[in-house]
Backbone atoms as SQL, in Angstrom:
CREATE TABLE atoms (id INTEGER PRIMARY KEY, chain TEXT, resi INTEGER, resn TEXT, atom TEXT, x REAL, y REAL, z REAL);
INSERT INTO atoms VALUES
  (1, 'A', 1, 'UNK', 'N', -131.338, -216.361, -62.588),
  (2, 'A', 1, 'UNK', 'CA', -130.002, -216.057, -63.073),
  (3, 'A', 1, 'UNK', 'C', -128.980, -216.959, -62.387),
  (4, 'A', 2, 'UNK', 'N', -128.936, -216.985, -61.128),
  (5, 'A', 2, 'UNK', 'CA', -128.427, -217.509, -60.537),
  (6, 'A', 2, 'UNK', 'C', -128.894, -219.511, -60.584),
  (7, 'A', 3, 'UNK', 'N', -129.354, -220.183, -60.123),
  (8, 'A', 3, 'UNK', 'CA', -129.747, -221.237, -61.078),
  (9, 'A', 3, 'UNK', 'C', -129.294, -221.367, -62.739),
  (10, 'A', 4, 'UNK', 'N', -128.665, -220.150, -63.659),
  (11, 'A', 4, 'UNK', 'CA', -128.563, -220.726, -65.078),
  (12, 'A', 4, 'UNK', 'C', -127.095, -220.761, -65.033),
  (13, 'A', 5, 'UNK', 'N', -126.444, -220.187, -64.204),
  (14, 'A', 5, 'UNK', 'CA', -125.104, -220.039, -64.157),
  (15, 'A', 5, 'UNK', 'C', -124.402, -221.458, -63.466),
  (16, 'A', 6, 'UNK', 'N', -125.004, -222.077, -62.339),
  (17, 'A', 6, 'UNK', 'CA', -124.804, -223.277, -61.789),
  (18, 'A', 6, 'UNK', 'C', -125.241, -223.813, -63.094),
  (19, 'A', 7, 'UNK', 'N', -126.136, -224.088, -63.326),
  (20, 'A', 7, 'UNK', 'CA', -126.388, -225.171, -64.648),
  (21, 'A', 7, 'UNK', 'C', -124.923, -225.127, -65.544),
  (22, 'A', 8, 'UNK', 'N', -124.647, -223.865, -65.897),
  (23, 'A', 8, 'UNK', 'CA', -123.494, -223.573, -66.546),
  (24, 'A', 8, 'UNK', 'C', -122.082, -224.287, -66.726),
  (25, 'A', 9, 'UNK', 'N', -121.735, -224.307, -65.428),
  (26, 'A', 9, 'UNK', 'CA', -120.841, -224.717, -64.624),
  (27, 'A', 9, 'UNK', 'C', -120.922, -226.403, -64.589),
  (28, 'A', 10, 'UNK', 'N', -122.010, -226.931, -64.423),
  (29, 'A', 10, 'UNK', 'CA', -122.324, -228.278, -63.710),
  (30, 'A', 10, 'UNK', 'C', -121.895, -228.921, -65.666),
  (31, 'A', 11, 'UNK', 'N', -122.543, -228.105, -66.706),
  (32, 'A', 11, 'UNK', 'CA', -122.423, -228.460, -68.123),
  (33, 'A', 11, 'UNK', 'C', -120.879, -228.603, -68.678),
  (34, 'A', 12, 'UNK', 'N', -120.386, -227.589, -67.928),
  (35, 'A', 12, 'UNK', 'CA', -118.870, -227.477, -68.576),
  (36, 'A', 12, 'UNK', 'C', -118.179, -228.647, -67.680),
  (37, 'A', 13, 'UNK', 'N', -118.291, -228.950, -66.538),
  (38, 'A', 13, 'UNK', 'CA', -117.373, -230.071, -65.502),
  (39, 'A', 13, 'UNK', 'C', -117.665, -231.346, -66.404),
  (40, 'A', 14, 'UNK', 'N', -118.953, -231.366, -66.799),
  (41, 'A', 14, 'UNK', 'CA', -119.308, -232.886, -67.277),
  (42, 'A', 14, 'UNK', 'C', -118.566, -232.991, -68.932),
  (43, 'A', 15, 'UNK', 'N', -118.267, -231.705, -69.492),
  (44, 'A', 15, 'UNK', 'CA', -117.784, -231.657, -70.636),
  (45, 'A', 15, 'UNK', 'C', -116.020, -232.096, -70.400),
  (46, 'A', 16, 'UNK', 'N', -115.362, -230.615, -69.534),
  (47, 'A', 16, 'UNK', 'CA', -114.233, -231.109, -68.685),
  (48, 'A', 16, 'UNK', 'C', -113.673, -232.813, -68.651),
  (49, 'A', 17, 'UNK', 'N', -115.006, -233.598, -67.866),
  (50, 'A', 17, 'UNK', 'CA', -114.954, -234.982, -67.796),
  (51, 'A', 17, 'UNK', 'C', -114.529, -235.637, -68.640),
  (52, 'A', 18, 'UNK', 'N', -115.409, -235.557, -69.641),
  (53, 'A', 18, 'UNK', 'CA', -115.480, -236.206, -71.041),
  (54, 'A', 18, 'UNK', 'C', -114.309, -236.173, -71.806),
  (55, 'A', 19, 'UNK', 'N', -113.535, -234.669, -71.603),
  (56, 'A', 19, 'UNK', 'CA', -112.555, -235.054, -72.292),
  (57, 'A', 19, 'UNK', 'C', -111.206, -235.242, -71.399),
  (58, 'A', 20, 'UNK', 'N', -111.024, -235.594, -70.623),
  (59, 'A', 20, 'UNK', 'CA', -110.440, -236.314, -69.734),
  (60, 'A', 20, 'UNK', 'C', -109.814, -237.920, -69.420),
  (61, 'A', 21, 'UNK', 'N', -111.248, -238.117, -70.160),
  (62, 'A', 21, 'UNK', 'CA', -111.081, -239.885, -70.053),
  (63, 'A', 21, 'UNK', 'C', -110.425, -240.251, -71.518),
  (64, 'A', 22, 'UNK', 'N', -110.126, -239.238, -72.258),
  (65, 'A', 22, 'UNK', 'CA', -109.402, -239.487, -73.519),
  (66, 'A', 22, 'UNK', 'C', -107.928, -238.464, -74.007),
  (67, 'A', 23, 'UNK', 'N', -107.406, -238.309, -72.433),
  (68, 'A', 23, 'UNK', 'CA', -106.339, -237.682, -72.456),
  (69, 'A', 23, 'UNK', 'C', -105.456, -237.987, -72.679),
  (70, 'A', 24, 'UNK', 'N', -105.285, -239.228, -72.161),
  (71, 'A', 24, 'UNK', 'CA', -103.974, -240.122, -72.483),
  (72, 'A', 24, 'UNK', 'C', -103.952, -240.832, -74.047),
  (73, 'A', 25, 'UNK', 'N', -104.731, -240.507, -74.664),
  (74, 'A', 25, 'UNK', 'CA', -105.136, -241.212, -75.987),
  (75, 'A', 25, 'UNK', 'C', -104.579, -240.382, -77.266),
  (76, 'A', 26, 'UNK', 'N', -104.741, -241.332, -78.114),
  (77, 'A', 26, 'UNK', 'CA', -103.807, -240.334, -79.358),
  (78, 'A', 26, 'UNK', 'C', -104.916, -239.542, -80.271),
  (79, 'A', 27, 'UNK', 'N', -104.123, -238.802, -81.272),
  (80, 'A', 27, 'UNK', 'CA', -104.935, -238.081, -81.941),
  (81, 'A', 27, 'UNK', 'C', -105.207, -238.859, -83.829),
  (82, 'A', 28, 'UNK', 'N', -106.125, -238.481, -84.455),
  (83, 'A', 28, 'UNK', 'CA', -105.915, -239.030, -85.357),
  (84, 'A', 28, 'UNK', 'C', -106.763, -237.554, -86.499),
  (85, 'A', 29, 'UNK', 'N', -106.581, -237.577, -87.903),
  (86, 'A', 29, 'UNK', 'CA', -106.986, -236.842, -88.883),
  (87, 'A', 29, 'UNK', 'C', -107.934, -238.083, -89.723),
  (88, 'A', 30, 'UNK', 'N', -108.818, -237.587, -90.007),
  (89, 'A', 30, 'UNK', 'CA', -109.634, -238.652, -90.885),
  (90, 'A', 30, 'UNK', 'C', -109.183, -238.089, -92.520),
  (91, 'A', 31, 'UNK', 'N', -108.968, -238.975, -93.407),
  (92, 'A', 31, 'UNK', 'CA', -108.156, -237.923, -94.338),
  (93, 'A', 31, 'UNK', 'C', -109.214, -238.593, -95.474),
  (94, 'A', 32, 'UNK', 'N', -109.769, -240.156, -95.636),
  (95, 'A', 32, 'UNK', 'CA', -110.774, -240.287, -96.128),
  (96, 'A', 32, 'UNK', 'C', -111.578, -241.071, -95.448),
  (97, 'A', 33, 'UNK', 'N', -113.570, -240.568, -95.566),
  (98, 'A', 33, 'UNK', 'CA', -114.092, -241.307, -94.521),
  (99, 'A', 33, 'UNK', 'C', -115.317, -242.330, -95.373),
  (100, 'A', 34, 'UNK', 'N', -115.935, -242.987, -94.805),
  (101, 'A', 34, 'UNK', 'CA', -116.771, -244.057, -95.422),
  (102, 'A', 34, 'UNK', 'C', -117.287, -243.930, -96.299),
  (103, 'A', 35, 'UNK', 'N', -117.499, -242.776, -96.625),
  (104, 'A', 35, 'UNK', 'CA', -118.464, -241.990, -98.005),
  (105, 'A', 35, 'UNK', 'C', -117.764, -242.148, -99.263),
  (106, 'A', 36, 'UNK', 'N', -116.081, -241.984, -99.134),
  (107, 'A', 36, 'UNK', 'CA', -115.032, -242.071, -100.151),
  (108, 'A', 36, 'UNK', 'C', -115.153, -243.157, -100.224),
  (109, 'A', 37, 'UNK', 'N', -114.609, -244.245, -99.449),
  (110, 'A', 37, 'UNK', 'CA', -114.012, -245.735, -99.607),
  (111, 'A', 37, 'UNK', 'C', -115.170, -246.428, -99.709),
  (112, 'A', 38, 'UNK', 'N', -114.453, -247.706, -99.820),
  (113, 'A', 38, 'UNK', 'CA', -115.422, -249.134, -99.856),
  (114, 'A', 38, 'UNK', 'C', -115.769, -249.713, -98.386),
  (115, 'A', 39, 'UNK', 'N', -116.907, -250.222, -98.594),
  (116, 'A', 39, 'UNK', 'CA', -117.343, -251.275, -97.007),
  (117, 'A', 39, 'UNK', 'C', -117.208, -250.718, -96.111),
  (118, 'A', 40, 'UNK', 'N', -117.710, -249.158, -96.095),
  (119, 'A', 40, 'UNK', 'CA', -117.471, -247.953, -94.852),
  (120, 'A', 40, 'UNK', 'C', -116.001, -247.840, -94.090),
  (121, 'A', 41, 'UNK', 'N', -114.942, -248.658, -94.382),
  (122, 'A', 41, 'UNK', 'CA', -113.489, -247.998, -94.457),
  (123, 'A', 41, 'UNK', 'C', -113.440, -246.238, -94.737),
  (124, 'A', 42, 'UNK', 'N', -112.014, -246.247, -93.936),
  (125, 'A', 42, 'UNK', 'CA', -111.546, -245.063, -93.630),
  (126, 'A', 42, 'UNK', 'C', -110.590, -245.017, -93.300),
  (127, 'A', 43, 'UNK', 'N', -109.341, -244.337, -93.979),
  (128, 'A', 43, 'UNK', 'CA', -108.356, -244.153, -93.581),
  (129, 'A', 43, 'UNK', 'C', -107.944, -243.070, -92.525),
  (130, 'A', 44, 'UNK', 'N', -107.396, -243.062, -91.695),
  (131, 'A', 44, 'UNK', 'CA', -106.991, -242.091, -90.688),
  (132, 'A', 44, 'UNK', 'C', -105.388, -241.833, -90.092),
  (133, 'A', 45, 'UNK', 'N', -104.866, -240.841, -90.721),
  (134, 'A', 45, 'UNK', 'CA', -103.854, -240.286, -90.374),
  (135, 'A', 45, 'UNK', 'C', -103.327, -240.109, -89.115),
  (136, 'A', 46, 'UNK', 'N', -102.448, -240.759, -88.743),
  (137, 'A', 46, 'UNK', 'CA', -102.158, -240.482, -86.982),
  (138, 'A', 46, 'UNK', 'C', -100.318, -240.108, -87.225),
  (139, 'A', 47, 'UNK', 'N', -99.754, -239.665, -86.247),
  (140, 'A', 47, 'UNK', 'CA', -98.142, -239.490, -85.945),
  (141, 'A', 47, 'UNK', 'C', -97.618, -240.865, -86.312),
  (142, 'A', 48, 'UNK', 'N', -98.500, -242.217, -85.865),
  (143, 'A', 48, 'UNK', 'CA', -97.269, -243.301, -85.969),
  (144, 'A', 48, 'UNK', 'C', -98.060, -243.651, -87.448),
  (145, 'A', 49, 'UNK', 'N', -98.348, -243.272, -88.218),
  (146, 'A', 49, 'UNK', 'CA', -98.676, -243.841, -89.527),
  (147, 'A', 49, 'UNK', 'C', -100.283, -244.181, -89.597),
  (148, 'A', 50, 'UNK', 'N', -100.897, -244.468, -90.851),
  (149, 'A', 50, 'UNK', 'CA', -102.072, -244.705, -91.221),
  (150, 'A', 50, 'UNK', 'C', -102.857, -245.774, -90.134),
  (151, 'A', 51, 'UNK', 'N', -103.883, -245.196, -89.582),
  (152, 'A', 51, 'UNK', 'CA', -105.150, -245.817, -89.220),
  (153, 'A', 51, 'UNK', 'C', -105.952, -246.751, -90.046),
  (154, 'A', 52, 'UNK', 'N', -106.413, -248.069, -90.453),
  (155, 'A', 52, 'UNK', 'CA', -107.499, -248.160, -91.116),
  (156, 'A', 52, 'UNK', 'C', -108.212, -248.424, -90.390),
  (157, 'A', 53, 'UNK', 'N', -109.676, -248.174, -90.118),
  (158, 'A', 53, 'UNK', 'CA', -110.891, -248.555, -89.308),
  (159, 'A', 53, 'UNK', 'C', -112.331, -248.400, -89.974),
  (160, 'A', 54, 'UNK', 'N', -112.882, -249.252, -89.883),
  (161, 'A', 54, 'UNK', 'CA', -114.428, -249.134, -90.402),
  (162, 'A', 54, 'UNK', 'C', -115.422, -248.150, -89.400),
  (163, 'A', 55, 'UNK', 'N', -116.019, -247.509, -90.018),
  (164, 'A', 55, 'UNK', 'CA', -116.982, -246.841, -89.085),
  (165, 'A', 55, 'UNK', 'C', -118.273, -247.367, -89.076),
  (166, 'A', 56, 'UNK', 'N', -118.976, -247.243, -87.572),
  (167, 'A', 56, 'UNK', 'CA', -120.039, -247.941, -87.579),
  (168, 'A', 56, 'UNK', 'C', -121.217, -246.375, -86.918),
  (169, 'A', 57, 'UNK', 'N', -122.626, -247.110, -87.346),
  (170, 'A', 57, 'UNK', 'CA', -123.844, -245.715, -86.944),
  (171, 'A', 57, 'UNK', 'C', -123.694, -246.123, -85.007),
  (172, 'A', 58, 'UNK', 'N', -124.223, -245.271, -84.737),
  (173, 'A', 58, 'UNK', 'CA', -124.574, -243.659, -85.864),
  (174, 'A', 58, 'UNK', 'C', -123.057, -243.325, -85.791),
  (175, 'A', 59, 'UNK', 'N', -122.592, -242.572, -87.057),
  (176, 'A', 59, 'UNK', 'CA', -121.499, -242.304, -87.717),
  (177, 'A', 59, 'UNK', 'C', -120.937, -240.425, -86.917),
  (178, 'A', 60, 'UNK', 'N', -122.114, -240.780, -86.504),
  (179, 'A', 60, 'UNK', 'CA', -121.662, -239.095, -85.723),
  (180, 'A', 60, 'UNK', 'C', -120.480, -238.491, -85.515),
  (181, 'A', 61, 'UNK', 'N', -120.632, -237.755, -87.634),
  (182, 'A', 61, 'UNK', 'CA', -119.287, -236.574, -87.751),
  (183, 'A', 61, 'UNK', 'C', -118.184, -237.314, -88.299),
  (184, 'A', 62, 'UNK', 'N', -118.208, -238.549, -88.552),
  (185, 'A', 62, 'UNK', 'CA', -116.469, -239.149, -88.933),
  (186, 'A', 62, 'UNK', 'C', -116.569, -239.068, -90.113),
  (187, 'A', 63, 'UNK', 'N', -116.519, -238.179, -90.638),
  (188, 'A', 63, 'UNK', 'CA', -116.301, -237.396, -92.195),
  (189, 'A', 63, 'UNK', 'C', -114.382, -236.784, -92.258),
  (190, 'A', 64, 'UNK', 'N', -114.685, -236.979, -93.318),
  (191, 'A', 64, 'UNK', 'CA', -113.106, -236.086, -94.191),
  (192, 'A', 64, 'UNK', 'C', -113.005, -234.743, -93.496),
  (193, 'A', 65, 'UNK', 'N', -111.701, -234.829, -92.908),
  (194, 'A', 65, 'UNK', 'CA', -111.007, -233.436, -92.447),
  (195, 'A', 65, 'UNK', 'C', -111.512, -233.475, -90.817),
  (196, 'A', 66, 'UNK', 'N', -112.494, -234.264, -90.211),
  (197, 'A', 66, 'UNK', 'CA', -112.539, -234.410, -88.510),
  (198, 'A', 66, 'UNK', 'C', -111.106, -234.782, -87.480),
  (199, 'A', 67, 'UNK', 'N', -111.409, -234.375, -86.810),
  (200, 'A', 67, 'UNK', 'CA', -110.101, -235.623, -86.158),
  (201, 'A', 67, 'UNK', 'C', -110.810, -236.319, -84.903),
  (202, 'A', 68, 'UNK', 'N', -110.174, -237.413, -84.660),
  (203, 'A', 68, 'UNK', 'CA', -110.463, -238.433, -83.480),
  (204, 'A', 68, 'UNK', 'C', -109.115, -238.747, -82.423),
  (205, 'A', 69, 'UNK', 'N', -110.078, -239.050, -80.756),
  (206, 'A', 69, 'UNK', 'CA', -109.257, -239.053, -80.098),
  (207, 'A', 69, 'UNK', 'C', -109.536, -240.297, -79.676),
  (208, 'A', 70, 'UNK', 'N', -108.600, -240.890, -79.342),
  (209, 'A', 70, 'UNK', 'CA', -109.081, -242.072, -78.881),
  (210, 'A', 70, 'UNK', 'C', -107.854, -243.506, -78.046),
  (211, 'A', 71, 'UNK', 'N', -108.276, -244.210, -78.216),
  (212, 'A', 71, 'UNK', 'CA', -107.418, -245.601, -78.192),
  (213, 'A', 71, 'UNK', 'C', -106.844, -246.043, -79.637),
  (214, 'A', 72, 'UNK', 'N', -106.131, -245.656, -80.357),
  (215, 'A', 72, 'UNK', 'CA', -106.005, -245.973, -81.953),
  (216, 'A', 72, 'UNK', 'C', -104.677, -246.811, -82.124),
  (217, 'A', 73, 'UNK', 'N', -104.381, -247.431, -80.680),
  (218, 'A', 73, 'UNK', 'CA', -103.471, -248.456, -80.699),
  (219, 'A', 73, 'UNK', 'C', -103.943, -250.110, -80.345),
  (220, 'A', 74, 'UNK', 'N', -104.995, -250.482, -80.512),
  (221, 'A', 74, 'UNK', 'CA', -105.664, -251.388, -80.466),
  (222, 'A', 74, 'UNK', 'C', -106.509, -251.921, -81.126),
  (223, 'A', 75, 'UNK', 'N', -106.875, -253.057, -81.544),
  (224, 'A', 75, 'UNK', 'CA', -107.788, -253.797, -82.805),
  (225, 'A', 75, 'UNK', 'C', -109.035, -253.695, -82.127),
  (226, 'A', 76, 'UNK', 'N', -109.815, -254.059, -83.284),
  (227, 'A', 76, 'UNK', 'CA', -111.558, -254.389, -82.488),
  (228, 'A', 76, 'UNK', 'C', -112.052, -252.945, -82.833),
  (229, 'A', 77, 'UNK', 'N', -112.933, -252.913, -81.883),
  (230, 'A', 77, 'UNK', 'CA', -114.287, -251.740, -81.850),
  (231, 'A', 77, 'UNK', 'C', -114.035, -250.892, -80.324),
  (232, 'A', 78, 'UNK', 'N', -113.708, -249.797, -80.511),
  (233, 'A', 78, 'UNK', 'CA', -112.989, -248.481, -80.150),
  (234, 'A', 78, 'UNK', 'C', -114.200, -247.346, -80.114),
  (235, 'A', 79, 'UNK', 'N', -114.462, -246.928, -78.739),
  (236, 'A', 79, 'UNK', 'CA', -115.115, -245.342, -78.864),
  (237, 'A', 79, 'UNK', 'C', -114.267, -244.374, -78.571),
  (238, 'A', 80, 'UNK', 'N', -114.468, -243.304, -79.813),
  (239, 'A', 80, 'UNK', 'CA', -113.443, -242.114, -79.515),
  (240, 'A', 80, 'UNK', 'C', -114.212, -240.782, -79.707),
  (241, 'A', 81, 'UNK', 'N', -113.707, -239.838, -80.063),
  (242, 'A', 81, 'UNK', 'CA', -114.482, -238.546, -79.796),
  (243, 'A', 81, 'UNK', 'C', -113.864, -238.182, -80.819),
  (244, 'A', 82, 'UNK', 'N', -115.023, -237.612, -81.454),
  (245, 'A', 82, 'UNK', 'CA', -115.391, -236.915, -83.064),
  (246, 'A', 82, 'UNK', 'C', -114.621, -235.487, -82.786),
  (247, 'A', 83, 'UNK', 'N', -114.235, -234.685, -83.381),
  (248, 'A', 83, 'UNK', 'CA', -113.947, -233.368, -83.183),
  (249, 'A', 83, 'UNK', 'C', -114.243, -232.731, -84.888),
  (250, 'A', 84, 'UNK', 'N', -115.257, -231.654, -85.017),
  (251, 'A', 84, 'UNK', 'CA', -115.175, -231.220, -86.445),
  (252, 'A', 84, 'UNK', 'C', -114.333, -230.811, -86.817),
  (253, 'A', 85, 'UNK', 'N', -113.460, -229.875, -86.015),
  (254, 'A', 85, 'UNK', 'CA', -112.035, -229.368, -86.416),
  (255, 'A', 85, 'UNK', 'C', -111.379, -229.120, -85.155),
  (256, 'A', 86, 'UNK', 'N', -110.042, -228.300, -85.556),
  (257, 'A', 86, 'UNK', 'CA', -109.108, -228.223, -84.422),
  (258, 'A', 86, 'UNK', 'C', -109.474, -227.458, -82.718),
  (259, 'A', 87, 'UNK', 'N', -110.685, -226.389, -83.495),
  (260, 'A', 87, 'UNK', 'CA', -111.196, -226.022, -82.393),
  (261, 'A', 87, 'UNK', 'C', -112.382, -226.353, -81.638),
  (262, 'A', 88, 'UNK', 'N', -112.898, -227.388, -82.628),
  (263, 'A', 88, 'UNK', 'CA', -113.894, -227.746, -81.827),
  (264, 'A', 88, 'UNK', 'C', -113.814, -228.034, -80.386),
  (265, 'A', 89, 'UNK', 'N', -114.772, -227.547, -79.322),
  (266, 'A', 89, 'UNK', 'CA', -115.082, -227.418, -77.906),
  (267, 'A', 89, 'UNK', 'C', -115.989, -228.469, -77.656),
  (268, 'A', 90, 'UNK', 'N', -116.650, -228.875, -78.118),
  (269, 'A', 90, 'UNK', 'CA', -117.800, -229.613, -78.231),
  (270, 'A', 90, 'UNK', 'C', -118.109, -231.321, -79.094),
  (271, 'A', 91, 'UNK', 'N', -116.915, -232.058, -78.865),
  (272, 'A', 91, 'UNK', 'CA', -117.002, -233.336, -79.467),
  (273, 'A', 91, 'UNK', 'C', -118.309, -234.690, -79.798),
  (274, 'A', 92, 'UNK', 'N', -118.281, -234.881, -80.620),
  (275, 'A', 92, 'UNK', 'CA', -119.568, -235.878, -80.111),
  (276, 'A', 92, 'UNK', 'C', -118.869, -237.549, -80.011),
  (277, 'A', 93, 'UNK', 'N', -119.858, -238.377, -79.807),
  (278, 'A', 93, 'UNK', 'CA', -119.002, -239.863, -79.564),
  (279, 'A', 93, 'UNK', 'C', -119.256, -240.743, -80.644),
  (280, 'A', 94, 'UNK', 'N', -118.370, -241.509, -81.150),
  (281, 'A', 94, 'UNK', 'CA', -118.600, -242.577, -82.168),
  (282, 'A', 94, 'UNK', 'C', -118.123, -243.581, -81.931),
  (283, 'A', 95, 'UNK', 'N', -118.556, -245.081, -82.775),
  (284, 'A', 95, 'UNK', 'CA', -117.542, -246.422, -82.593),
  (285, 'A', 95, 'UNK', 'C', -116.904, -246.769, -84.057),
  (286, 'A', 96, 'UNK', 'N', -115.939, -246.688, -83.811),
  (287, 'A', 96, 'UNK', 'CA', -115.181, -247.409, -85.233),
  (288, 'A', 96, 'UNK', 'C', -114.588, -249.202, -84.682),
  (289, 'A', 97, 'UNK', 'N', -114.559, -249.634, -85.603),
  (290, 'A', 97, 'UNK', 'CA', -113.474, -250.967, -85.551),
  (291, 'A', 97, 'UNK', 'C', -112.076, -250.932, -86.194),
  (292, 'A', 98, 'UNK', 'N', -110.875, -250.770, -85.443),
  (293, 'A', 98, 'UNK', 'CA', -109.924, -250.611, -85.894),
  (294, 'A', 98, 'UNK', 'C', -109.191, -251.930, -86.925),
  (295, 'A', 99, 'UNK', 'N', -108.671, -252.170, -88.254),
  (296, 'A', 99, 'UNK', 'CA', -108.515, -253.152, -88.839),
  (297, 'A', 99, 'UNK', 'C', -106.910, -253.212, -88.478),
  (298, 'A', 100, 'UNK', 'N', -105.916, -252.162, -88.804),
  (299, 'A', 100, 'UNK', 'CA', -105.191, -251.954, -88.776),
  (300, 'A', 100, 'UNK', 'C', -104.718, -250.669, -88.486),
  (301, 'A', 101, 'UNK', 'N', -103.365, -250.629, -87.715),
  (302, 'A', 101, 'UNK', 'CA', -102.277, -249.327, -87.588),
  (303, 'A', 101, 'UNK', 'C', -101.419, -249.513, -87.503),
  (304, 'A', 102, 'UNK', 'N', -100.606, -248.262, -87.737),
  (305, 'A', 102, 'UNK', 'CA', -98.765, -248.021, -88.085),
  (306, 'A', 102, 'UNK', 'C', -98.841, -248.727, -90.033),
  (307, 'A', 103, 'UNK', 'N', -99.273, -248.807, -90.641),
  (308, 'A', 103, 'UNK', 'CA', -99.504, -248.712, -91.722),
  (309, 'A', 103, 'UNK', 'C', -99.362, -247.746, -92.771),
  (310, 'A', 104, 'UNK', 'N', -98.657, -248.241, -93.961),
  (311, 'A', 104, 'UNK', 'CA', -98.147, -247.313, -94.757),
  (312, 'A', 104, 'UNK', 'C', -99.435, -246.206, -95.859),
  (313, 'A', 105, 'UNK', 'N', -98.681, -245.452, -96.087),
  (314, 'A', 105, 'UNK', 'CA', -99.931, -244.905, -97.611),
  (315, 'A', 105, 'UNK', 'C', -100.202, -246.027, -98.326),
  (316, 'A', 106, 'UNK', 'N', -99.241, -246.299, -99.120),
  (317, 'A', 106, 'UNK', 'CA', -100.111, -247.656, -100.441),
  (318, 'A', 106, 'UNK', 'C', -100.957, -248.514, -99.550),
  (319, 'A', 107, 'UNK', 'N', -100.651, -249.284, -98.101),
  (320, 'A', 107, 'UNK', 'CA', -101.853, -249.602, -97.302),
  (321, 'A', 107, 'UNK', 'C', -103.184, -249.211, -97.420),
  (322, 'A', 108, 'UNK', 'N', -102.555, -247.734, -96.539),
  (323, 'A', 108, 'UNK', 'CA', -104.330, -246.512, -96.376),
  (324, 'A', 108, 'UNK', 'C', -105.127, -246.743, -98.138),
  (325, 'A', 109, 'UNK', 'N', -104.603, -246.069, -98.830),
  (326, 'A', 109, 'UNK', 'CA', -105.074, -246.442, -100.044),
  (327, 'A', 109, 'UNK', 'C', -105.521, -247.522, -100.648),
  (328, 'A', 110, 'UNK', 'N', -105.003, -248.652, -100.446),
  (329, 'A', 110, 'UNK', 'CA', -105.570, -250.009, -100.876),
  (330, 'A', 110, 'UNK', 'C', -106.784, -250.404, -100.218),
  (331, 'A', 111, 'UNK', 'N', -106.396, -250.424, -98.865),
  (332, 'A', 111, 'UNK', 'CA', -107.705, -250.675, -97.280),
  (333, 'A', 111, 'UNK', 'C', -109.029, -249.575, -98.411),
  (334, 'A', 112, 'UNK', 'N', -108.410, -248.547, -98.455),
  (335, 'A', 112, 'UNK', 'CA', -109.939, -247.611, -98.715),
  (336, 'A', 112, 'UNK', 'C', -110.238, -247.852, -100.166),
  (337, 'A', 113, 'UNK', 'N', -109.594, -247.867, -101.032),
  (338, 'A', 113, 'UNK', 'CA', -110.565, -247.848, -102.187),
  (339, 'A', 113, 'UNK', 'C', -110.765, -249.295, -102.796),
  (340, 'A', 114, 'UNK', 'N', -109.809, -249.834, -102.606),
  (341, 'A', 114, 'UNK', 'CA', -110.529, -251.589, -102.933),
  (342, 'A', 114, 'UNK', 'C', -111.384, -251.868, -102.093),
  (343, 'A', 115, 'UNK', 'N', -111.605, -251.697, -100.854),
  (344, 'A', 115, 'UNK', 'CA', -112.300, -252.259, -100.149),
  (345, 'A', 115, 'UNK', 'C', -111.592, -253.113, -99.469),
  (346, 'A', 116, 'UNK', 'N', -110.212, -253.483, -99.457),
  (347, 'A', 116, 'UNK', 'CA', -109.581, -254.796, -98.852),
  (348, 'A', 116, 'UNK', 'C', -109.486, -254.988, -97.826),
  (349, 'A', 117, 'UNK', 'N', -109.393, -256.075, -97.060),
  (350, 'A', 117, 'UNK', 'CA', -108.904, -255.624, -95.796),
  (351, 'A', 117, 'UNK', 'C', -107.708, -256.479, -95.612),
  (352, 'A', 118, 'UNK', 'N', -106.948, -255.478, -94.922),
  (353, 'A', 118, 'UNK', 'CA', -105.370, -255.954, -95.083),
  (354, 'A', 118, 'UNK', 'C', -105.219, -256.675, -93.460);
């Protein structure tokens, strides 16, 4: 008993951790994810305007309606943390490549269903 409760504890600090190192980072809504769009594009909803980023495998969870935490102010290839929804406790990790941000709707929309990249 005693041994499952330390385990317990030692599970939640390392979880604690994890989301720690993505505190200072912004939030984002995936509003459509690679499955919708073209060339695994995805648009992602953030406070300063549309995300576009490609998602790469394993894709772990970056589906429609997730949100991501991350670095989403920087180009390139970005690991952030999957969340299924608002309460999720339990995030998993993914890499996207960010194409663009602060980007408008007709953007998000063009990036995802043409396939373009802007």
């Amino acid at each position: 008993m005693k041994n499952s409760k330390v385990k317990a504890i030692i599970a939640l600090l390392f979880c604690v951790d994890a989301t720690k190192i993505y505190a200072s980072e912004e939030w984002g809504y995936i509003a459509n994810d690679h499955y919708e769009c073209e060339n695994d594009h995805m648009a992602i909803n953030t406070s300063k305007g549309w995300l576009l980023a490609e998602a790469y495998p394993p894709y772990s969870g970056l589906n429609s309606g997730s949100y991501i935490k991350g670095n989403l102010r920087k180009y390139g290839f970005q690991d952030v943390l999957v969340f299924k929804n608002e309460h999720d406790s339990s995030p998993s990790n993914a890499r996207i490549y960010i194409d663009n941000y602060w980007m408008s709707d007709e953007d998000a929309g063009r990036y995802c269903y043409s396939g373009e990249d802007l």
